[in-house]
N, C-alpha and C positions, 0 to 999 in steps of 0.2 A: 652453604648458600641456601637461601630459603625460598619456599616452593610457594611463591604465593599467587592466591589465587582471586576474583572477586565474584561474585553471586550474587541476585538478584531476589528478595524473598517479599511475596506479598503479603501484609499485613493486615489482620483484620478487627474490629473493636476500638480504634484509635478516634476518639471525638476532637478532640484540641492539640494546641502545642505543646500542652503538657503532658500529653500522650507522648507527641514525637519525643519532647528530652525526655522521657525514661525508659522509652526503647532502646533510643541510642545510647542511654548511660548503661543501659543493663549491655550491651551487644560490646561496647569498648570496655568490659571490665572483663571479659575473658581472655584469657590469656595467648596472644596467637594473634587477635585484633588488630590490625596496621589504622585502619580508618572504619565508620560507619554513617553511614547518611540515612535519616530516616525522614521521607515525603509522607506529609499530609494528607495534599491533593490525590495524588498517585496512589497513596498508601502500600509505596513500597520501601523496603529497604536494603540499601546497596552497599555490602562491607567488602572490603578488603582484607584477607586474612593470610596464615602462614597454614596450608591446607596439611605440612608437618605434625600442626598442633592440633585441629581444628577439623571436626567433620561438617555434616548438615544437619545431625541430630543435635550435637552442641548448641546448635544456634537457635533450633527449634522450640529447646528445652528452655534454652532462656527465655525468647522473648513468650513460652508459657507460664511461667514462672515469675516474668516482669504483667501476667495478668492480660495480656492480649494472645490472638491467635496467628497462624498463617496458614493460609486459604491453600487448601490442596485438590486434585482430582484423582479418579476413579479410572480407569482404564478394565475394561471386560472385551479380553481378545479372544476371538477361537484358534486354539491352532492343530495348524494340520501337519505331518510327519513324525506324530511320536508315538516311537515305537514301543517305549517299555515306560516303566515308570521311573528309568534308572535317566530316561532324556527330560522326564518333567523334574526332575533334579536337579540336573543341569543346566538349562533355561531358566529353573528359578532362581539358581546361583550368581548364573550371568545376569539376568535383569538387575537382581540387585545389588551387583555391584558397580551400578550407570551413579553416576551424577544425577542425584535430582529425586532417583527412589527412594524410598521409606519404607515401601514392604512388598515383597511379590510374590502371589502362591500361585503356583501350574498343581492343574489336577489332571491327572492321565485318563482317569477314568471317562470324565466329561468333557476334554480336549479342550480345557478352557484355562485361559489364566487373567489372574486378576490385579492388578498393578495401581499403589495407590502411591502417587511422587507430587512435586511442586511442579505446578504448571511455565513459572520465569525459567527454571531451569533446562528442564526436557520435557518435549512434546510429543503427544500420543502417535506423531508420524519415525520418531527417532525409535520410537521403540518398539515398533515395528519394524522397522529396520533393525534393532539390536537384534530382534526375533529371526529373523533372514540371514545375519552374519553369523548367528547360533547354528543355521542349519535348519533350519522350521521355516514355517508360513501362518501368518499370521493375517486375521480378518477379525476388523472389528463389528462388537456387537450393535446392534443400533444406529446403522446409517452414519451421517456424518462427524466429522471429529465434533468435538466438545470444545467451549473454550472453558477450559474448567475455574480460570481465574475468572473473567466475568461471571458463570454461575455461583459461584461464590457472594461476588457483589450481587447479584439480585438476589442471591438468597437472604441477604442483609439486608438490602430495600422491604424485600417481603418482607420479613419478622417486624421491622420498622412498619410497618405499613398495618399489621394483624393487629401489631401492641397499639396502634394511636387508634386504632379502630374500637379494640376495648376499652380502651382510656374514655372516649367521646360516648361511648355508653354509659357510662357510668358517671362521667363526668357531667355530661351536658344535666338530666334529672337532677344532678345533687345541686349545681347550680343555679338551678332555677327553683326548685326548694327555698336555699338559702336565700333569696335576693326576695322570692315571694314574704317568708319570714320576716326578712326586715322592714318590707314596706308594707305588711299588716295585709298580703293577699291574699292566705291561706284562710280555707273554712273555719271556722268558731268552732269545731269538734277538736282541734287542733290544739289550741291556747288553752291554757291553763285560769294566768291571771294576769293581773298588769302589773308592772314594776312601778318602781317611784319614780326612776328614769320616764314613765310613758310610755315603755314598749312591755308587748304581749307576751310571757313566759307560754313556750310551748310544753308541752304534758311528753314526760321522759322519753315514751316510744318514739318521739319524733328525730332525738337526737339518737337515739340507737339504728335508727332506718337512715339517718347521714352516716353514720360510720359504717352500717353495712354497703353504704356508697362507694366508700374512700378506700375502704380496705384493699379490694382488688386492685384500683389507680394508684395506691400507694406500694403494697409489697407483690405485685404480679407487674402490673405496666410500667414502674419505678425500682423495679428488684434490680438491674443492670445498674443504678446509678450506686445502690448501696453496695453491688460489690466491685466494679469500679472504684469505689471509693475507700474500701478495705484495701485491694490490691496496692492504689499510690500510696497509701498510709504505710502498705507494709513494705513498699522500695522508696520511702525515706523522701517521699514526693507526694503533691497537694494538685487535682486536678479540676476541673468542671463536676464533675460527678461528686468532688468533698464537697463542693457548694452547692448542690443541687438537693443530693441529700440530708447535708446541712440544715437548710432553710425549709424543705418538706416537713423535715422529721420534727422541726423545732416546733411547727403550726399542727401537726398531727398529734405530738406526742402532747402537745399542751390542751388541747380540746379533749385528752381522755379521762382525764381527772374531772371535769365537766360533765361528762357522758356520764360516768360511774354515779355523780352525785357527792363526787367529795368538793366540789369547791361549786362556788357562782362564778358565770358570767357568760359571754359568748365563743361559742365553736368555730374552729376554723378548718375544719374540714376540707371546705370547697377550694378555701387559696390552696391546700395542698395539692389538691385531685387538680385545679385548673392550671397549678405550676407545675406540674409535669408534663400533663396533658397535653399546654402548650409548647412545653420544649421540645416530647416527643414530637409535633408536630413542624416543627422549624427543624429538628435534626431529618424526617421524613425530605421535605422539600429540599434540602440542605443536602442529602445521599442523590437524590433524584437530579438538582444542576450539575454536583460534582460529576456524576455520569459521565454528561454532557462535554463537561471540559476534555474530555479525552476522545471526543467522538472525531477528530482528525487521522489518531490513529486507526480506529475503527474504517474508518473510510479507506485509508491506505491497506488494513488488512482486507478488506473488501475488495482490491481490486486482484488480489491474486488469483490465479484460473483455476477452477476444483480439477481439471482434467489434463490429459496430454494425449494428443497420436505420436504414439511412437513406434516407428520400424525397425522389429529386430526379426533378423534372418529371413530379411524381404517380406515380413509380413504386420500389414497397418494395424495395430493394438491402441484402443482407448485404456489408458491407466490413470488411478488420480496421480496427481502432481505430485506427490511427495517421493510413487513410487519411481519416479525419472532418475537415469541417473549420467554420471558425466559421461560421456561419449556416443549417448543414445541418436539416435538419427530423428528430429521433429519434425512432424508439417503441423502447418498453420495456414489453414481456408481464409479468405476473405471476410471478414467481420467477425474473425476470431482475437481472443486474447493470446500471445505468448508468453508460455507456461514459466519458461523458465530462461535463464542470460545464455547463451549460445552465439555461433558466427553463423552467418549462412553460406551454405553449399547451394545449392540452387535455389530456381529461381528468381524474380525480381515484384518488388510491391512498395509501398509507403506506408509507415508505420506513423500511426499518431501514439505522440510520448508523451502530451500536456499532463495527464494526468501524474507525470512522475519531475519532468524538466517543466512545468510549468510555458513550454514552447507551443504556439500554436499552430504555429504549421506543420505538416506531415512532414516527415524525415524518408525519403529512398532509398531502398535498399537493395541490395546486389552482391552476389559474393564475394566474398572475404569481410564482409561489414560484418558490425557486429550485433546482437540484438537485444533488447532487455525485458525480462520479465513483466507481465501486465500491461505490458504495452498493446496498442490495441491495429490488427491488419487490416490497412483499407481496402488495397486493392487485390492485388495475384497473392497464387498459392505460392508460399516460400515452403524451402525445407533447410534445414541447419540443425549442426550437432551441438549438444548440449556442454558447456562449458564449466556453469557454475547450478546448483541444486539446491535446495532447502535454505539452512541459513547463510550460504555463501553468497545466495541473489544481490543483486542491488537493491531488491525491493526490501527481501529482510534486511538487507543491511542498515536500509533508510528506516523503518522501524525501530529496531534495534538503537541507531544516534540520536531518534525522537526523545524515545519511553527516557536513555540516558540521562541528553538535557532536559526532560521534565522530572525526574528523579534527581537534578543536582542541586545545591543552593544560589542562590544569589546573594551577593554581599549586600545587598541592601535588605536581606531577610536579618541580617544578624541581630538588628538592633531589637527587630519583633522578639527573635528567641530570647536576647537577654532578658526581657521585660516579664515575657512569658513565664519565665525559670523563677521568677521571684511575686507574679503577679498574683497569685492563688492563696499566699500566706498574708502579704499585704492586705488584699480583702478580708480576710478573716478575722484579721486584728483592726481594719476598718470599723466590720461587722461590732466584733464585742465592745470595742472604744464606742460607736451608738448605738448599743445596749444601755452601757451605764451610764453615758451620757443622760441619755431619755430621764432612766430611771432616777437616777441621784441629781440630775440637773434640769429637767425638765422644767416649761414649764405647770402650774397647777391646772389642775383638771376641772371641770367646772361640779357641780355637784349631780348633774345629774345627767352627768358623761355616760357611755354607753359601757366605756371600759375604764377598766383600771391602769393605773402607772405601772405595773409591770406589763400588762398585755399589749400596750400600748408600746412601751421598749422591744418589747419581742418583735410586734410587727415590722417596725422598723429594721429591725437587725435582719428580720427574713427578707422583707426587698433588699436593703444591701447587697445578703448572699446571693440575691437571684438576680439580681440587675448586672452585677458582673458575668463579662463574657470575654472568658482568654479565644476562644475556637476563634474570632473574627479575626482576632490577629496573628495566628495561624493560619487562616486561611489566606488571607489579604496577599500574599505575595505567591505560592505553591500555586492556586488558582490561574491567575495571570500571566505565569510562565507555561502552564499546561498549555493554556487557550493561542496563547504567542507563538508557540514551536509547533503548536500544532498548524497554526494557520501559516507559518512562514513554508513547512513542511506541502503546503498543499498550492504554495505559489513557489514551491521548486528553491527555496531559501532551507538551508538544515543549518540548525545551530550546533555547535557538538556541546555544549552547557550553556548554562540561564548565566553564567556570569560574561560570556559571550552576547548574549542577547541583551541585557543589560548594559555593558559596555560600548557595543554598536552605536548606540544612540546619543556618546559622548563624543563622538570622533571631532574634529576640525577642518583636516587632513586627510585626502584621501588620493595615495598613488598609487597611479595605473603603470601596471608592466605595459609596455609599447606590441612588444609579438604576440600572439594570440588573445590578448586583451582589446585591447583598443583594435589592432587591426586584427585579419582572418586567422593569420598563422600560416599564409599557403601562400609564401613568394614565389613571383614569378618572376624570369629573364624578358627584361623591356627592350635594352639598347644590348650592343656590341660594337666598342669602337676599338680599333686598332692602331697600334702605336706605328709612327715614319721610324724609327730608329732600327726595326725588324721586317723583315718580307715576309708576310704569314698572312693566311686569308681568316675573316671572322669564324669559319667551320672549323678552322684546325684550332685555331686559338681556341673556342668553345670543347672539341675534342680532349685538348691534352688539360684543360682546365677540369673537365668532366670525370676523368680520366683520375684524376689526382681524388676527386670528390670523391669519390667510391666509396672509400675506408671513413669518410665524414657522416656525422650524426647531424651535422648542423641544418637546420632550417635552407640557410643558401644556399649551403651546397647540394642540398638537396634538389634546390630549383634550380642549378646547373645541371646537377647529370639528369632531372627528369626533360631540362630544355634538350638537353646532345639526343637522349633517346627518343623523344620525338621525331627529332629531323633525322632521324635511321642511321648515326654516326658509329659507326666501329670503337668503342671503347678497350682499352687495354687494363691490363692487371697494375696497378704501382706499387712501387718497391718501396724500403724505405721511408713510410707516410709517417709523419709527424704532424702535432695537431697541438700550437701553441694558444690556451685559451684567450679569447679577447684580441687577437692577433691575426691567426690565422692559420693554413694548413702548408704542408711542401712535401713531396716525395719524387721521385727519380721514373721517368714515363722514356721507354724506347731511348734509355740512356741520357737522357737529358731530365735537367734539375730544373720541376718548374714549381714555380711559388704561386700560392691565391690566398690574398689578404687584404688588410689594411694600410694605411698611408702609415701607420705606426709601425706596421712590418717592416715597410720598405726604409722607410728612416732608420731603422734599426739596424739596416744590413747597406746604409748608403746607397740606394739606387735611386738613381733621376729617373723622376717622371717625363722632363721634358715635357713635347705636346699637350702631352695627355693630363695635365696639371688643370689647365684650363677646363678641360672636359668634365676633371670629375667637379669640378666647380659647379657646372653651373646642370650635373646631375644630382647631386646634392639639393640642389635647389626647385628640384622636381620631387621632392622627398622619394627620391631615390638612392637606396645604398651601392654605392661603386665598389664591385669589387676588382681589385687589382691582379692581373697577369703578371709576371715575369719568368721568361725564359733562359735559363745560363744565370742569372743575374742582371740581365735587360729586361729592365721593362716591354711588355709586348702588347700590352691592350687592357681594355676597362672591358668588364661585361656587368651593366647593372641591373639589379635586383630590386623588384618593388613589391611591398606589402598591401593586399586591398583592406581600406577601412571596413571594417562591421558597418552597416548601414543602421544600427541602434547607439552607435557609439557617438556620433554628435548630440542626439538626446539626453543620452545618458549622462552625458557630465554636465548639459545646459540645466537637467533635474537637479545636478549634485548645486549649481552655483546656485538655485533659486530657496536650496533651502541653505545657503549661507556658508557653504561648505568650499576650501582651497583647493584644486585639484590640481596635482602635478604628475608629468609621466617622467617615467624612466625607461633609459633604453642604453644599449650598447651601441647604437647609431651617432655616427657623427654629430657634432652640434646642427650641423647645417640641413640634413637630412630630418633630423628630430623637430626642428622648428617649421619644418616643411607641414610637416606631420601636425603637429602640436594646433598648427595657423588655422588648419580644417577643418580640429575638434574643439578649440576654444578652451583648450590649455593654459592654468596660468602659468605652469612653473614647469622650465625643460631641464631635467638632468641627463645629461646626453653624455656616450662614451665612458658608462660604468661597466665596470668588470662584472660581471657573476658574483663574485665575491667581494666589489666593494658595493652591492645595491643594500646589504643591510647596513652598513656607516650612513650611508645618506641616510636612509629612516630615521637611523640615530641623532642624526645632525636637525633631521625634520623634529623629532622629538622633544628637542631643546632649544628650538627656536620661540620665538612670539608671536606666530602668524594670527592666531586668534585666543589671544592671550595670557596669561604668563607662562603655560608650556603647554604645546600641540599636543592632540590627541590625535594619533595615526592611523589610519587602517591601509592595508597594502593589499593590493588588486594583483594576483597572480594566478599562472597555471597550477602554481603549486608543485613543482617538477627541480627546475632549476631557479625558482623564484623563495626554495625551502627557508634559508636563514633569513631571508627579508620577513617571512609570511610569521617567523616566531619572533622576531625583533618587534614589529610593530604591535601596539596596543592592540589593535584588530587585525587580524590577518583572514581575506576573503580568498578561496580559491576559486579559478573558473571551472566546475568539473562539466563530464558530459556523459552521461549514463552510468556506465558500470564503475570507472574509476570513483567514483562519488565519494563511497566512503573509505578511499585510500588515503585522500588529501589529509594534511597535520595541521592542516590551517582549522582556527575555530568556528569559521563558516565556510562553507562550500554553496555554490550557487549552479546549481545542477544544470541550466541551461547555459550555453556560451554569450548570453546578453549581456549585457555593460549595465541595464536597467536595471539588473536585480539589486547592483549596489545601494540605490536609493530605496527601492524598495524595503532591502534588510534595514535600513538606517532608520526611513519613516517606520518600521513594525516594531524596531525596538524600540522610539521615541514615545510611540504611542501605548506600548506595553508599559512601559515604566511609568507613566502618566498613569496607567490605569492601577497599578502597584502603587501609587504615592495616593491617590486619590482612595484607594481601599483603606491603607496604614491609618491615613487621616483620620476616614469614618471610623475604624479600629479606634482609635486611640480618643479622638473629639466624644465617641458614644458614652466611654466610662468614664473620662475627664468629667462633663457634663452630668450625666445623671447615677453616678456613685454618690459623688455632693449633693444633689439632689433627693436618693433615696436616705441617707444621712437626715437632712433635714427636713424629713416627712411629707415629700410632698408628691412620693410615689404610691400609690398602693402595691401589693407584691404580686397581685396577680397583672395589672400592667406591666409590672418591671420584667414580672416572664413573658409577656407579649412582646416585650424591647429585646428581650435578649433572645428570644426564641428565632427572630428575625433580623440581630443584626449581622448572622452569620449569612444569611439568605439572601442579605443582600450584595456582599463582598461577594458573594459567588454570583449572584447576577451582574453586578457589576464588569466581574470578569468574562462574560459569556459577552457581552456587546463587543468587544473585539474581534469577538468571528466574523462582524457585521463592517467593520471596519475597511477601506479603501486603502489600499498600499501600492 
């Protein structure tokens, strides 16, 4: 059996999509490898492996090896308890054999240890906790933790940032030189002579003063594209960086045999110096929105609380949060955060959760509730023990489903990656096809052209190489799914993948479970009538009904024995409980056999209703569920059950029908009761009186119908509990969660507040994500459609073409940023 495992590793050095396939080609050619997903946007990547075959250095190795890096952090802990050097041994042994380290040395002499691991994996709080289950105490250096994967990424913004800085020194002069040059604005100490052409020969120094221009913008602020570009050459791949320094090197290296004085004509220094110049500076602002697209999680990781009171051995201790641990005793003041998922023991207050359930109203609270991380205390001092800690939180857990679905692909990324995997060698045989084109079929130059037929082919070939841009179509979907999940993520909608979020926005079909969906979930006992065939008063009847209910999980029966205990009814023990699903329960009470069920039940075992026929008729018809008594095998009375509607749930579906969408419930409710129900919320479609186990056939059945054209597309509205084989059957499967269960649901969305609205919500985010993904692909694909032909047929110059291309990545990602802006 094999021990597999999957890992998260951040990536760093990766410009386009043809970065991503040759990480992920290099990462699936080891051997161990089940799957490997490598993000763009994200620049992480997520494999799956057989951890048998496979460590973290393997993988590290490779993707060094495939020419990019992964972003690691530094950890400087002091510690205290070590006694010899025989413990800094030991501590160094145990740190590195964690998940996630790469090296750890403890010095005994200076009570310091220094810990250098991948930040996706383990964090600077675990391993300080490893330090404590060693037996040591551990205090980090320098204030607060680090996030060592974002220093990373700014430390790449910086270097982008230093290099476009030097570049525009060097560049801006050389360019203005040149242009002065051509249009005869340079001083007469300058020029030499005049051509036959009519332009001014400059005197040698001046073209040795542009190359001492060019040199730094070529092999200092350009050196990353040149080895960029050895590395895919040497894993059998063709990336941004082969065409970059491609068409650099072709304009540089041709102007030096000019320079030297072995040949005539014009230098083209500046197209080099200004075509990197401006890439670097489109890849600048290009690191700078990607940021941005992740700043949802940012936001969520901001709302976690640095600190905790926590009472141990009766005495109030501030600790930061991480060091909390499960059973600890919390309090939490009025206008404090709570630290971590807990119940509470004392106490009573209201907690505002918007920030997590997207719910605006405060939530009350009282013992035995339970409470969630980040959440924030209005009113009284609560105190509650700690439940869950670090990454068990709901908070981290909600992170954690985010960073996933924007780390996964979308099926409509495919079509980009296939294009991308072939688009870099395409251009390149574009490129040299108008080369010789120009040169052997051009047509004639006039005589007193400024260039010749070769220089003139060269140019061309160099916008080609520079006008292409795979990065925007790598970008154009990765971008879009960050900015979508993130924003669903901050209105209380989690995706658990981008092929979920994608898919949402295809639905037709959308069925709502009837219990906890549509209504509260918290039936109460309305009526109690009593059958002529038995002398029993409605208390006893509720009694021995109650009574039976005990041993029951179900919803009703729950709101029986909580009716009996109310009205202070002496309940007994039952024997013999039997609990037929979709039917009903029976067990033996002070020797008598009493039954509570359905009209299904009693058919099943022949028992007349008699009177009471009529009754539950026209309870039914109060969308109320009648449950049936029998005593001995007589019927003995009804006591009905009624669920209150959500007071968002008639909205919520008047939202689903306005954007064109079928909405039918399901229930285990009689026909009569469900349409009761159904009339209120403006229901078109009742499946009333399904089993638990036939509500995914219906879905199935809804699947293969024509409701909105040749086959429905479904999403199914459940708790996610007993609603599980519907929620994987349907095309979309939404769960209703509520704080901490959030990320237990299997369904592909969870909708963290119990509103019925989130439904449309998730539907319109995915509609409009995907619109914004289709709208990117387009500009991706319409930019190099358009002006590749274009630069082919000379009607680019090369340094516009790097203006084109420097920002058509720029603007895919701005593109995707207006979604945060977006109404849902």
């Amino acid at each position: 059996m094999t021990d597999t495992k999957q890992l998260t590793l951040p990536i760093t050095g990766m410009t386009c999509a043809n970065c991503v396939a040759t990480v992920e080609r290099n990462l699936k050619k080891l051997d161990g490898v089940d799957n490997a997903v490598v993000n763009l946007s994200s620049e992480r990547a997520t494999v799956d492996f057989d951890a048998s075959k496979l460590g973290l250095g393997d993988f590290i190795a490779r993707v060094n090896r495939a020419g990019y890096g992964v972003a690691t952090g530094e950890a400087d802990l002091i510690i205290k308890r070590l006694s010899d050097d025989n413990d800094a041994r030991r501590l160094e042994k145990a740190l590195a054999k964690l998940d996630g380290v790469l090296e750890a040395q403890v010095t005994f002499t200076t009570e310091k240890a220094r810990v250098k691991y991948v930040p996706t994996i383990i964090t600077q709080a675990e391993l300080r906790r490893a330090v404590s289950a060693a037996g040591f105490e551990a205090m980090e250096l320098g204030g607060a933790a680090e996030d060592a994967e974002a220093m990373a990424r700014e430390h790449e913004i910086n270097e982008q940032r230093r290099l476009l800085i030097i570049g525009l020194i060097f560049t801006v002069p050389l360019f203005l030189l040149s242009m002065s040059k051509d249009f005869g604005l340079l001083p007469d100490f300058v020029y030499s002579n005049t051509t036959m052409a009519g332009m001014r020969d400059t005197l040698p120094w001046f073209g040795w003063l542009m190359l001492a221009l060019a040199l730094p913008v070529q092999f200092y602020v350009g050196w990353q594209y040149y080895v960029g570009a050895f590395k895919a050459i040497r894993n059998k791949s063709a990336n941004m960086d082969v065409l970059i320094a491609m068409g650099t090197s072709a304009a540089f290296f041709y102007s030096l045999p000019i320079t030297f004085g072995w040949l005539m004509g014009h230098v083209y220094y500046e197209t080099a110096a200004v075509i990197i110049t401006l890439i670097k500076l489109g890849k600048f602002l290009e690191a700078r929105a990607k940021g941005r697209t992740s700043e949802a999680i940012k936001k969520l990781m901001g709302l976690r609380a640095k600190t905790a009171r926590v009472i141990r051995d009766g005495v109030e201790t501030e600790v930061p949060v991480d060091d909390v641990r499960v059973g600890d005793v919390v309090m939490v003041k009025p206008g404090e955060k709570v630290p971590v998922d807990g119940v509470v023991v004392e106490g009573r207050s209201t907690l505002d959760e918007s920030m997590l359930t997207g719910e605006s109203l405060p939530v009350e609270k009282k013992p035995g509730d339970p409470v969630i991380g980040a959440t924030l205390n209005k009113l009284g001092l609560l105190k509650f023990e700690a439940t869950k800690v670090g990454k068990e939180t709901a908070l981290a857990q909600i992170i954690k489903l985010v960073e996933d679905a924007q780390g996964s692909k979308a099926p409509i990324q495919k079509m980009a990656d296939q294009v991308s995997a072939v688009f870099v060698p395409i251009v390149i045989v574009i490129a040299l096809l108008t080369f010789f084109g120009w040169y052997f079929f051009g047509p004639q130059l006039p005589i007193n052209a400024d260039v010749d037929n070769f220089t003139r082919a060269l140019i061309y070939m160099v916008a080609v190489l520079v006008i292409a841009c795979p990065c925007a179509m790598g970008l154009a979907t990765p971008t879009a799914i960050m900015v979508g999940t993130g924003k669903g993520a901050e209105a209380g909608i989690l995706f658990r993948n981008s092929e979920a979020l994608e898919r949402a926005g295809k639905v037709s079909v959308v069925v709502l479970d009837k219990t906890g969906t549509i209504t509260k979930g918290q039936p109460a006992v309305t009526d109690i009538v009593v059958s002529n065939q038995l002398s029993i008063t409605s208390d006893e009847l509720l009694r021995l009904a109650a009574s039976v209910e005990k041993g029951s999980e179900h919803p009703l029966g729950e709101a029986i024995w909580a009716e009996a205990t109310t009205r202070g009814l002496t309940l007994v023990e039952p024997a013999g409980f039997k609990a037929e699903a979709g039917h009903g329960v029976q067990a033996e009470v002070e020797g008598r056999s009493v039954m509570v069920g359905n009209k299904r039940m009693f058919e099943a075992r022949g028992i007349s209703l008699g009177n009471l026929e009529s009754e539950v008729t026209r309870l039914q018809s109060e969308a109320k569920t009648a449950m049936l008594v029998a005593v001995d095998n007589v019927a003995a009375g009804i006591i009905a059950v009624a669920d209150t509607i959500k007071d968002s749930s008639k909205d919520a579906i008047a939202d689903l029908h306005k954007m064109g969408l079928k909405v039918a419930m399901i229930t285990g409710d009689n026909q009569k009761t469900a349409e009761a129900i159904a009339k209120q919320v403006g229901v078109d479609t009742v499946l009333a009186e399904v089993l638990p186990e036939g509500k995914s056939f219906e879905v199935k059945k809804l699947q293969s119908s024509t409701v909105n054209g040749p086959s429905s597309v479904v999403a199914m509205v459940g708790d996610g509990v007993n609603d599980a084989p519907a929620l994987a059957q349907a095309d979309v499967g939404l769960a209703i969660g509520t704080g901490t269960d959030v990320a237990m649901a299997a369904a592909p969305v969870t909708l963290m507040s119990g509103d019925l609205r989130g439904v449309s919500r998730a539907i319109s985010l995915s509609r409009k994500t995907v619109t914004t993904i289709k709208q990117n692909l387009f500009w991706a694909f319409i930019y190099n459609v358009i002006l590749i032909p274009a630069a082919m047929l000379g009607y680019l110059n090369p340094m516009l073409a790097a203006a084109a291309m420097a920002f058509s990545s720029v603007f895919v990602v701005t593109n995707s940023l207006r979604l945060r802006r977006v109404k849902i």
